[in-house]
N, C-alpha and C positions, 0 to 999 in steps of 0.2 A: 552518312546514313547508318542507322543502327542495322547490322546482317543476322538475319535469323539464323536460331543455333541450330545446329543439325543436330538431330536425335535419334540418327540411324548409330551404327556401330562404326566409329570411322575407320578407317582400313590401315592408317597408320596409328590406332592404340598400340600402345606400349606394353608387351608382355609385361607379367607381377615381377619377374625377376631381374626388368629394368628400370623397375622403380624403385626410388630411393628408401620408401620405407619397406621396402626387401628386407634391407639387412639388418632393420630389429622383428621384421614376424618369420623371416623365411618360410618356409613348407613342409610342412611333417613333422617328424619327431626328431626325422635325421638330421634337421636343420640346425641341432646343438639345444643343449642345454638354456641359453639367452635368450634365443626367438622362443622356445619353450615355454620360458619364465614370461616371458612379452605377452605371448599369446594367453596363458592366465590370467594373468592382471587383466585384459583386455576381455577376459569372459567376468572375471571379476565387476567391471565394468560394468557390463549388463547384456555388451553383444554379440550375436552372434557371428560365427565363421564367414560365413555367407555376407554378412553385412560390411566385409573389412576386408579382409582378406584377398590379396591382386589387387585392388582399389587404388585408385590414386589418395593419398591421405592427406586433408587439407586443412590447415590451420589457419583459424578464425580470431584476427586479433583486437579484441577489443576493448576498445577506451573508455565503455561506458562506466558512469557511477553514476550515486545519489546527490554527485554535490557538482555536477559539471553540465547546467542546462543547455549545453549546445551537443553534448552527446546521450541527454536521458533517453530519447528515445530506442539509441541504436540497441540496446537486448532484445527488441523487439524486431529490428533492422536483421539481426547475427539471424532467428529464427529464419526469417526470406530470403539468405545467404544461403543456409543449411538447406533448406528447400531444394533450391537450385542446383545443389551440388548432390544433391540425394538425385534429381530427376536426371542426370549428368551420367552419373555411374561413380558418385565419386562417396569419399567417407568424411564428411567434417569433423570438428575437433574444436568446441570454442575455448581460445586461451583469454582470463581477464590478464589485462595489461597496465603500465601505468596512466592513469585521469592527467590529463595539465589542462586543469581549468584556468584559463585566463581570468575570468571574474575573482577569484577567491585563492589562490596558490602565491604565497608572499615568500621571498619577494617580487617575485617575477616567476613564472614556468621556463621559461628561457635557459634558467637554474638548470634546468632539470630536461630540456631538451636531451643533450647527449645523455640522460640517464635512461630515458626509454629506447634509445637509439639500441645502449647497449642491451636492453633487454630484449628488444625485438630480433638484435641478430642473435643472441645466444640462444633462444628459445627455439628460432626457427632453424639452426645449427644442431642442436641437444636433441632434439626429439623425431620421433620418426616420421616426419613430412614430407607432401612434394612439390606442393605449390601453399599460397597466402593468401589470402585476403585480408587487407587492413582495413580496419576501419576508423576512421579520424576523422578531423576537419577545423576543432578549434586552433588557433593557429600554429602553435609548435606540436602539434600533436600527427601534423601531417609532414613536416620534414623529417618529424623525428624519426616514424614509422619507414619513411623510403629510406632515409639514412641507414637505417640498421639493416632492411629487408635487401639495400645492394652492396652490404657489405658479405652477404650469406650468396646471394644469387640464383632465388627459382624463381621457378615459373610464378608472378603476384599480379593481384589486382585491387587497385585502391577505390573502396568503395566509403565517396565524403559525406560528411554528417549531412550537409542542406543546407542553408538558409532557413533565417525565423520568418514568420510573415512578418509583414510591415506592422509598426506599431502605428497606435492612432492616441492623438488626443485633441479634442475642441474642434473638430474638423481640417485637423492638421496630420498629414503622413507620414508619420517618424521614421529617422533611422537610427537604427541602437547606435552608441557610442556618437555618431557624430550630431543627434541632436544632445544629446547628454553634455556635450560639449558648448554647446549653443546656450541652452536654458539654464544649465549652471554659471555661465558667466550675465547670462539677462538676470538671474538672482542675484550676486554679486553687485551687478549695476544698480539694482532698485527696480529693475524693470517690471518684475513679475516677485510673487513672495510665498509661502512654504505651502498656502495651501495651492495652488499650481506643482508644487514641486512634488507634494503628495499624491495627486493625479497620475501626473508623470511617470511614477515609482510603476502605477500599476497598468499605463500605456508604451511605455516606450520596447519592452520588450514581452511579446505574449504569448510564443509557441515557442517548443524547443526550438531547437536550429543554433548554430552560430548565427554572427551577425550579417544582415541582409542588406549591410553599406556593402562597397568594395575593401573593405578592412582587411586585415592578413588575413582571416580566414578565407573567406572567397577569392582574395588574390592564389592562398597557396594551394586552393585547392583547383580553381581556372590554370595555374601552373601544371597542376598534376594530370590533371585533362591534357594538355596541351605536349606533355609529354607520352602521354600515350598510352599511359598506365589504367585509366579508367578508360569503363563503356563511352559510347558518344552520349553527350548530351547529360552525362553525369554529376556536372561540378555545381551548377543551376538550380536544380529542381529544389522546389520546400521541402523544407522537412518533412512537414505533416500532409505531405501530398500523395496520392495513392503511387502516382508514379515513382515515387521517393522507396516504396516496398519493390516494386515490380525490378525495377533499375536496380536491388538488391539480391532479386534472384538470377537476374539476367548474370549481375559480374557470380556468382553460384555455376549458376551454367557454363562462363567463360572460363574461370580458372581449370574448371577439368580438361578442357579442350587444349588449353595454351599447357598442360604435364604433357595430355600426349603428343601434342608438339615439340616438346621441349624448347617452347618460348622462354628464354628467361628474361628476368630483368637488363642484365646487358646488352640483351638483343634491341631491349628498347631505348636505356639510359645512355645514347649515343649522344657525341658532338653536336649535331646537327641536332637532337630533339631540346638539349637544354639552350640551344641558340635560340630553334623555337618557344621553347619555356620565355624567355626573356622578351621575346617579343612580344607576347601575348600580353603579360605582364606590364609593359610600359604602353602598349596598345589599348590594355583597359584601364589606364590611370593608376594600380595598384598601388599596394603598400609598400613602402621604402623597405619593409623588412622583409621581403621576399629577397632582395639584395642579397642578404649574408644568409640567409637559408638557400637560395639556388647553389648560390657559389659551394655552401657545406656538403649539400647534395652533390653534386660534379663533382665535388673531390672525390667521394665513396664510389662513385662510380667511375672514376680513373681519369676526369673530363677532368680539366685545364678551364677554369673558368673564373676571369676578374673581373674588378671595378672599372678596367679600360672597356670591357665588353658591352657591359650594362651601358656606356655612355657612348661607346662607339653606334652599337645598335639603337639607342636615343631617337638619334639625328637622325635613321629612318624611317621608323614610325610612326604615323600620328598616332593620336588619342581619338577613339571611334566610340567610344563605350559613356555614356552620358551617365553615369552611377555615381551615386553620393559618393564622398567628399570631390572626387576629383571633378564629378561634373557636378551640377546642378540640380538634376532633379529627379530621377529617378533610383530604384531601390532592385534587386537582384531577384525579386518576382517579376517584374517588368521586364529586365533581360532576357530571363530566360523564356518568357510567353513571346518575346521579339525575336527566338530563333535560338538564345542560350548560346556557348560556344561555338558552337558548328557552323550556326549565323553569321557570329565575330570574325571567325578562321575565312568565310567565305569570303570576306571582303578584304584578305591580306595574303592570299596565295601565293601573288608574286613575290610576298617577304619570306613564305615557310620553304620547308626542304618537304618536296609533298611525296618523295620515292621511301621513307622510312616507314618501318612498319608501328603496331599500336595492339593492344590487345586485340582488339575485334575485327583486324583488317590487316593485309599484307605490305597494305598501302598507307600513309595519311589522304593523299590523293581518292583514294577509292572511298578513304569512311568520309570526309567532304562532299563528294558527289552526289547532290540533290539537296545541298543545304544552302536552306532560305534566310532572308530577316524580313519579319512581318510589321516592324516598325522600326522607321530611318530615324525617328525622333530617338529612341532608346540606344538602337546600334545605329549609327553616324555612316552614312556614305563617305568618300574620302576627298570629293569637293567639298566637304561641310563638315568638316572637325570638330571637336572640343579645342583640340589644342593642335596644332601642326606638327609636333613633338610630343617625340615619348616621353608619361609624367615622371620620370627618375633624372636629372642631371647630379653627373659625379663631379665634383669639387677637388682641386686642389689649391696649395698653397704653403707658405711657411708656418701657415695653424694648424695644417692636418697634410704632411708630406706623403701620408699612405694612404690619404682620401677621407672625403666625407660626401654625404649625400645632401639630396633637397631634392621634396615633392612638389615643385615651383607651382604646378597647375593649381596645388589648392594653397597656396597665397597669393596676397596682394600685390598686383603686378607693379604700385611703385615700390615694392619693397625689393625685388629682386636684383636692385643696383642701388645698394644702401652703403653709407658710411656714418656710424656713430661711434661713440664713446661704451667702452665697456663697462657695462655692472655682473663684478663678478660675485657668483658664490660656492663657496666651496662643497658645501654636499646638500642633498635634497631638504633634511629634514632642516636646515637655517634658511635654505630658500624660501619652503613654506611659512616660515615663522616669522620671518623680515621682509619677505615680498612688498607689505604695503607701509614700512618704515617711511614715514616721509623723508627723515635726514638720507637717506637713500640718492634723492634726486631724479628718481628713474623719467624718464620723461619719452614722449611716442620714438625719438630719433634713438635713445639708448638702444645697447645691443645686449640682453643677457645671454651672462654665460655661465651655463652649471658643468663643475666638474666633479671627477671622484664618480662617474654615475656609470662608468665602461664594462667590457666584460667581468676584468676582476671587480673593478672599484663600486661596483652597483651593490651587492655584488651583481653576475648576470644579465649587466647591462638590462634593467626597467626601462618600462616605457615614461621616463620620465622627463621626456625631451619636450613635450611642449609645454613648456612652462609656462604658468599663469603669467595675467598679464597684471599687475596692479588695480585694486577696484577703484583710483581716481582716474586712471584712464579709462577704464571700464564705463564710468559715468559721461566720462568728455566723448566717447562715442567712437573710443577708440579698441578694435577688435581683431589687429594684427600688429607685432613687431617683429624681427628679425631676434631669434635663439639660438642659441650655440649649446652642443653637446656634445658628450663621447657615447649620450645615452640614445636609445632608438625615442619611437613613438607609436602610438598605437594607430594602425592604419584606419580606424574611422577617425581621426584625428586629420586638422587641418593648418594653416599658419604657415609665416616663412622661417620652419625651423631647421636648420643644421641640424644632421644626425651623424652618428658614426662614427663621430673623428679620429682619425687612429695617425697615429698608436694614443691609446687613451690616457687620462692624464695621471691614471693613476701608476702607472707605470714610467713618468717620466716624460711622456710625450708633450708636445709645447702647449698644451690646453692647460697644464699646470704653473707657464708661467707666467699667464697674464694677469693682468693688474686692474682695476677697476679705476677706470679714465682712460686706458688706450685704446686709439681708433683700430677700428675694424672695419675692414669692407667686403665686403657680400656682393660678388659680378656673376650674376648666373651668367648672362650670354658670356661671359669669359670661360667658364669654369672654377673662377678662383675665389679663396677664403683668404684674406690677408691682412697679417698684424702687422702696424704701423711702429714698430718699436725695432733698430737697429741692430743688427748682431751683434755687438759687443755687447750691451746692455742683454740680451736674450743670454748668453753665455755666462754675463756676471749671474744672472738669477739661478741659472741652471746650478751653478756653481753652490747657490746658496739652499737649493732644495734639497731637501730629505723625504728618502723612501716612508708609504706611509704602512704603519704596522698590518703585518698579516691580517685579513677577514676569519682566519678558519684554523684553528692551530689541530684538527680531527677530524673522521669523517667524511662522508661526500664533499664537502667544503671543502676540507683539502685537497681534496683529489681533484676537483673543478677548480681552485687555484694555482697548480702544481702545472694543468696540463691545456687550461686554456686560449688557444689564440683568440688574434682580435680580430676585429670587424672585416675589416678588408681579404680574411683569407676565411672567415665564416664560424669563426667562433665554433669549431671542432674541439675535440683533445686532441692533442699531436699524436698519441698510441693509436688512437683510432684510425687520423688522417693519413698516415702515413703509408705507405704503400706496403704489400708483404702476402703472403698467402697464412689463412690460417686452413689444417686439413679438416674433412670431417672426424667426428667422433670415431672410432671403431665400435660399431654394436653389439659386435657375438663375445 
């Protein structure tokens, strides 16, 4: 349950001189020369003493631009922030930050994940702050942001973009990306033709918001709820819904509360909340790429967290959460009117650690307490699953020794014990240009495999894992095969696709040695991914491959090829990952 804010004077605020932006305004004249100069610039500004000064000072980081409609609204969101923390006692400060529009940022935002990471901790490092509020939600824009905000460590509150509403066309209830995915292939088949598809354009997505499937953005932002970081009932709400403002003054109001607490981020980003993070995650069906963004996150916060975890914890969760792609039928307005998180969490207690605290409570146990689901069809009782199992299984084998993933729940269950023949191809753009080659052969039993598509080799690892399916089976009525990749997928995306494989092939890993005609099989109830080809022969090939030339020879490109891991430990930089204290700045 959401706790109202106290608005009396609390008894444990924190004197000005134990707060952190102390030491660029100090007090008086005798505070040096620096606080001096601060304090100018600061009248410079436009404010006055009174309005700043002792204050908790709080930075507002936000994502929004003109080209990224799942955060157009939040300038508007940052005002209801500032609100909050004005009626608080507090001083906001809005920083713009970097946009990663998933729609439009080539080649991927993924690129550019660890480049907002580093900006958000340097910023909130640099300047004279005491707590955060982030504002994000399209999908790498919400790791990117805890990433860098625990590697700094105050007091923060992560307040997520929304949800779009549901799109509508013909009397049908769209969801972005996963019908996009549906109607582009009924196109391809003959089924429906351009003018549909024109419709379409101007149905499938209508309000801002990220996407209102369970795609990465509502996966990673239901993660960040579940970690404790946002108000209750936060991860849910539409965009454009008044609550969507109110829920933006509220985290306003909480961030000054959690300075004079001296809440910080580590108090939350414990063990036990990113175990809960994980279960939530496989408990709502989510996106495969929450995977290597949990993990990225736990590293920054000092948690120990792998691909054994993700599959350990698997096997005890069902799938409760009936939300597109991984369920069937519903969209992430419908969730959240069925109770939203708090709903979800109520019926998996015996799975969370409920003694940890969260922004707005001491407890997870306490902010739970009184939360309902007003619809079993939406959120799922746990006699009546979607699936018995968490939707993530980790895969091994001699095609990916350092793992790969599958979102099993949204493929076709006789493909999850598959053995074909490999059609490989070696990078995206021959894929798309030969996909429907008939000298090919591809046939429903073939297994494609795209390589070159990994961290480095995407570069960025794109979402370019679910690869088309040919338009002659498209026509025979045929709308899943089994995929092989180093590359991710986009989580309103569906199919029995292999994600992740690491180590990826552009580096050398066995996804580079395969051959187009070796069997492969595909044992979800196993765990395993296995090439049918001998180790001698795997050795001779190895023997005969060559590194393939640098992506980046300057620039951020280099710098994101020089430093970063692969899939299975979260696709960080290692400077960053690595353990080490950096100190604060000196300000006077």
């Amino acid at each position: 349950m959401t706790k109202p804010i106290d608005m009396t004077t609390p008894a444990d605020m924190r004197k000005p001189e134990e707060l952190r932006s102390h030491q660029w305004y100090g007090s008086g004249v005798s505070s040096g020369l620096r606080a001096f100069s601060h304090r100018a610039r600061t009248r410079q500004l436009g404010y006055l003493p009174e309005e700043h000064l002792g204050k908790p000072v709080i930075a507002i980081l936000n994502t929004w631009s003109d080209i990224n409609p799942c955060h157009v609204h939040l300038r508007d969101r940052a005002q209801a922030v500032k609100r909050g923390v004005w009626q608080a006692g507090g001083f906001p400060l809005e920083f713009p930050v970097s946009t990663l529009s998933e729609t439009f940022q080539k080649p991927t935002p993924m690129l550019y994940r660890n480049m907002l990471a580093m900006e958000t901790e340097e910023l909130l490092r640099s300047y004279p702050v005491d707590g955060a509020v982030l504002m994000g939600g399209c999908d790498k824009s919400t790791p990117a942001l805890l990433m860098g905000a625990a590697s700094v460590d105050l007091p923060t509150v992560f307040v997520p973009a929304g949800p779009m509403l549901p799109g509508h066309w013909r009397g049908e209830v769209l969801g972005s990306g996963t019908d996009m995915w549906k109607y582009w292939d009924d196109r391809r088949a003959g089924l429906i033709g351009d003018c549909e598809m024109t419709e379409l354009e101007s149905g499938l997505a209508r309000s801002p918001g990220h996407c209102m499937t369970m795609g990465t953005a509502s996966t990673l932002t239901a993660a960040a709820e579940a970690l404790g970081v946002t108000v209750p009932g936060a991860s849910s709400i539409p965009a454009v819904d008044s609550g969507h403002d109110r829920m933006a003054a509220r985290s306003g109001l909480r961030i000054v509360e959690l300075v004079h607490k001296d809440r910080k981020l580590s108090d939350l980003l414990t063990a036990d909340a990113f175990e809960d993070a994980v279960t939530t995650v496989l408990g709502l069906g989510g996106s495969t790429n929450a995977v290597i963004h949990l993990i990225a996150m736990a590293g920054r916060a000092g948690v120990k967290l792998t691909l054994d975890d993700f599959d350990r914890i698997a096997r005890t969760v069902p799938v409760l959460a009936d939300v597109r792609p991984g369920g069937r039928t519903y969209l992430m307005e419908d969730f959240h009117f069925a109770g939203g998180l708090p709903g979800f969490l109520s019926r998996i207690t015996d799975l969370l650690h409920l003694d940890r605290p969260t922004v707005s409570h001491d407890t997870l146990r306490e902010q739970l307490d009184g939360a309902l689901v007003h619809n079993d069809a939406v959120i799922r009782t746990r006699d009546n699953p979607v699936a018995a199992e968490g939707g993530v299984a980790v895969l091994r084998g001699n095609l990916c020794p350092d793992g790969a993933v599958i979102k099993h729940i949204a493929a076709e269950r006789h493909l999850l014990e598959h053995t074909g023949p490999a059609v490989v191809f070696d990078d995206y753009r021959t894929m798309q240009r030969t996909i429907n080659d008939p000298s090919l052969g591809i046939t429903a039993d073939s297994v494609l495999v795209l390589r070159n598509s990994g961290p480095k080799g995407g570069p960025g690892m794109p979402e370019y894992g679910m690869l088309p399916i040919p338009d002659h089976l498209l026509k025979q009525g045929v709308r899943d095969m089994v995929r092989i990749s180093d590359a991710r997928m986009s989580g309103t995306s569906y199919g029995a696709c292999v994600l992740h494989v690491a180590p990826e092939s552009y580096v050398g890993g066995p996804l580079a040695l395969v051959r187009t005609g070796d069997p492969i099989t595909l044992d979800v109830a196993a765990r395993t991914l296995h090439l049918h080809v001998d180790d001698e022969e795997l050795e001779r090939r190895r023997a005969e491959w060559t590194e393939p030339p640098t992506r980046y020879e300057r620039g951020y490109g280099a710098l994101y090829n020089d430093q970063i891991t692969q899939a299975d430990t979260g696709c960080d930089f290692e400077f960053l990952a690595r353990p080490g204290k950096v100190p604060d700045p000196y300000a006077g």
